[in-house]
C-alpha positions as CSV (number, residue, x, y, z in Angstrom):
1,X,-45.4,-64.8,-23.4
2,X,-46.0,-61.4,-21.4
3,X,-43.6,-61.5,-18.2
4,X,-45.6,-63.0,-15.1
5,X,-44.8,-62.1,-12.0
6,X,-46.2,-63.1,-8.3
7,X,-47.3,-61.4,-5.0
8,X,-49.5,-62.2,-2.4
9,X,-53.4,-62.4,-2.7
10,X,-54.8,-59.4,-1.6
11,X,-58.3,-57.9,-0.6
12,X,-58.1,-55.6,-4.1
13,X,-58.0,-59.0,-6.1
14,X,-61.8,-60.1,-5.4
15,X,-63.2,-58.6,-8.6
16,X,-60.7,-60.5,-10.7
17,X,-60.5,-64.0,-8.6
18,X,-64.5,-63.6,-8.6
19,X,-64.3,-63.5,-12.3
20,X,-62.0,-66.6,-12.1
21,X,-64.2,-68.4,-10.0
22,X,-67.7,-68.0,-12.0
23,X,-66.4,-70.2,-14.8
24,X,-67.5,-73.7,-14.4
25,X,-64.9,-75.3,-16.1
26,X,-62.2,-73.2,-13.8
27,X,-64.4,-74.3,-10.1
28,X,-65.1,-77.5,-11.7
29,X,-61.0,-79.2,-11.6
30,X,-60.5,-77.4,-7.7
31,X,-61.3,-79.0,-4.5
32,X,-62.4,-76.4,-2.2
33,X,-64.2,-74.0,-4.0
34,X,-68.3,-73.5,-3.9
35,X,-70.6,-73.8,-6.9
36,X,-72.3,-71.2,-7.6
37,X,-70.1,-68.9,-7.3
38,X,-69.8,-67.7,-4.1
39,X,-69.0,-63.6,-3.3
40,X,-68.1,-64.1,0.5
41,X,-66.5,-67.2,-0.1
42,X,-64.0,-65.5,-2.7
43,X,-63.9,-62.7,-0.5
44,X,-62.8,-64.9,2.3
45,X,-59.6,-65.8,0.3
46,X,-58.2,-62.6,-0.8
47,X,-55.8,-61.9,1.7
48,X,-52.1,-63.2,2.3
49,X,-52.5,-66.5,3.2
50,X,-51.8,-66.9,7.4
51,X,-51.0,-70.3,7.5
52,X,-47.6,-72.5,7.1
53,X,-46.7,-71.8,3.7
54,X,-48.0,-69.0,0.8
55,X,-50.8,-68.5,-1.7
56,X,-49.6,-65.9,-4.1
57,X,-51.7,-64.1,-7.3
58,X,-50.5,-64.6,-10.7
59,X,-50.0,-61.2,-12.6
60,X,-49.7,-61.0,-16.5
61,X,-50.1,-57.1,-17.6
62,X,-50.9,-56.0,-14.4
63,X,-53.9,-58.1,-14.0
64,X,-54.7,-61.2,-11.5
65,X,-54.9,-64.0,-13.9
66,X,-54.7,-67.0,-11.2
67,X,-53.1,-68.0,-8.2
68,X,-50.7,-70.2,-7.2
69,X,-49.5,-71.7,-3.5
70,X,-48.0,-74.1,-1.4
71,X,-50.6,-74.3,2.0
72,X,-49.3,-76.8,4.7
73,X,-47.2,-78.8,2.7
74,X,-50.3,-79.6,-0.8
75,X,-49.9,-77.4,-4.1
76,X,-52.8,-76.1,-5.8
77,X,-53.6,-73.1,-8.5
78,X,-56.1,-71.7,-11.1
79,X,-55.9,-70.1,-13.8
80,X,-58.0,-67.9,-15.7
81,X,-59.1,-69.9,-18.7
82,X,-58.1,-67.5,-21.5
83,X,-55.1,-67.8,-20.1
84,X,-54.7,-71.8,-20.7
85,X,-52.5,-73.7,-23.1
86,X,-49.3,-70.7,-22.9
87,X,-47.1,-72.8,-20.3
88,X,-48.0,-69.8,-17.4
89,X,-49.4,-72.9,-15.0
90,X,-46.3,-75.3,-15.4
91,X,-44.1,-71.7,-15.2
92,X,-46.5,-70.5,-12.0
93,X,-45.9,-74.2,-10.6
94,X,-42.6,-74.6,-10.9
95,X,-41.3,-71.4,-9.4
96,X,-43.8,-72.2,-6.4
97,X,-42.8,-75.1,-6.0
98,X,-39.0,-73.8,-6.1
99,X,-40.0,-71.4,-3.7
100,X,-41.9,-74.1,-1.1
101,X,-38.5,-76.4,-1.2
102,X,-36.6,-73.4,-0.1
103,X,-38.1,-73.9,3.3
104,X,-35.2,-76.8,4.5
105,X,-38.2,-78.5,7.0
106,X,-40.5,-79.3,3.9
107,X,-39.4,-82.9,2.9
108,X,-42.6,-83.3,-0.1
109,X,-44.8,-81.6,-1.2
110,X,-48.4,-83.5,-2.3
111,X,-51.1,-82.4,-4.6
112,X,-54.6,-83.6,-5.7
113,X,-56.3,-83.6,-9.2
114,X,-59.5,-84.8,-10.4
115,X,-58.7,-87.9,-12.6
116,X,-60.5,-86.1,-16.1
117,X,-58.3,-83.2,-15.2
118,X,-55.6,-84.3,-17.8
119,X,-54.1,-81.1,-18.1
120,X,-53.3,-80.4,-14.6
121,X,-51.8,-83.9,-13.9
122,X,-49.4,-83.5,-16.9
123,X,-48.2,-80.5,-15.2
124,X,-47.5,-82.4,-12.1
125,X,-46.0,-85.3,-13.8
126,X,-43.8,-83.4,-15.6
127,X,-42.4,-81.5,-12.7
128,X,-41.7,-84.9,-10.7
129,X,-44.6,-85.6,-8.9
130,X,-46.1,-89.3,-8.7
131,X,-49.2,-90.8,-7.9
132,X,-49.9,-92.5,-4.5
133,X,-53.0,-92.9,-4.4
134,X,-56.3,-93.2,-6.3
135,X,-59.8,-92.6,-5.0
136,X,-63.4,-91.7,-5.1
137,X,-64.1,-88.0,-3.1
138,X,-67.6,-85.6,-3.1
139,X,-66.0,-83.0,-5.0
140,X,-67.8,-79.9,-3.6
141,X,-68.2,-77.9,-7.1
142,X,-69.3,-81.1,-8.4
143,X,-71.7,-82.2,-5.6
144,X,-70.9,-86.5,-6.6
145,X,-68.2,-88.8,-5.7
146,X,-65.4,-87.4,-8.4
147,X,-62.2,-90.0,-8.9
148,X,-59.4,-88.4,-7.4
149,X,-55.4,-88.8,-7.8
150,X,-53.0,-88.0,-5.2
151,X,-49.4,-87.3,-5.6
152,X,-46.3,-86.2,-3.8
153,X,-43.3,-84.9,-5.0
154,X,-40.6,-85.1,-2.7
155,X,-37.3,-82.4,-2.3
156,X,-34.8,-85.4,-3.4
157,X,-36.8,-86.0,-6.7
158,X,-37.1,-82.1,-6.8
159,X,-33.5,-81.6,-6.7
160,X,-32.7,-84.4,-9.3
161,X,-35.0,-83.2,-11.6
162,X,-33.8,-79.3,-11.1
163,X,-30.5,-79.6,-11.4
164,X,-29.6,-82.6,-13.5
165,X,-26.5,-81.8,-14.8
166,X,-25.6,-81.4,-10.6
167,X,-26.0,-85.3,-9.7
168,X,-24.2,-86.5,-13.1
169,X,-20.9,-84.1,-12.2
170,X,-21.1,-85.8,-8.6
171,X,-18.1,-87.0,-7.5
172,X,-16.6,-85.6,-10.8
């Protein structure tokens, strides 16, 4: 896998989050975003992000290939879908994630999926986060009521599951 690195979103990205956001099947798994595509929309979100917390791009070969974040306390991302399947979304989630725990105030951090969004939740899963709750939402790409799962991961489990060599030597 090419090296991927992270920055923030920035105003130069629209052409390549546009791109990422005129796939159905990318708009179709996220919460917020329009369909059909929207230009001013995607223009709206390609600047650091100002709120509590980070939205940064993902870069593979110099290119914006997704994005990645942690916005008042819920994880989210997309990922350009030539770019599924290679482990760069559990990699992307993880070192976010890393990075959102870092922050000593942030006790969990929650996410939601889209129940058919299989992929996504066994990303979660396997980086500790558990479902809470179940329910039916109007997903906005979707325009009908969409089953939704939401999860939380909190900094405890996140730690365990980190560094677990750490709590076995406890004490040791």
């Amino acid at each position: 896998m090419a090296e991927i690195s992270y920055r923030d979103v920035r105003a130069s990205d629209l052409a390549a989050l546009s791109a990422i956001m005129s796939d159905w099947e990318v708009v179709r798994q996220l919460g917020s975003w329009p369909w059909p595509h929207d230009l001013a929309f995607t223009a709206s979100r390609c600047h650091p992000y100002r709120g509590n917390g980070f939205v940064w791009a993902i870069v593979r070969d110099g290119q914006m290939i997704g994005t990645v974040g942690v916005t008042e306390g819920t994880f989210g991302y997309c990922l350009r879908r030539d770019q599924w399947g290679q482990g760069i979304g559990s990699a992307s989630a993880r070192t976010a994630i890393a990075h959102a725990f870092d922050n000593p105030a942030l006790e969990k951090i929650t996410a939601e999926v889209w129940a058919d969004n299989l992929p996504s939740m066994h990303i979660l899963i396997k980086l500790g986060f558990a479902v809470v709750m179940i329910e039916t939402l109007h997903a906005k790409a979707r325009a009908v009521p969409t089953l939704l799962q939401r999860l939380v991961l909190t900094r405890p489990r996140w730690q365990t599951l980190s560094n677990p060599g750490q709590s076995a030597n406890a004490g040791a």
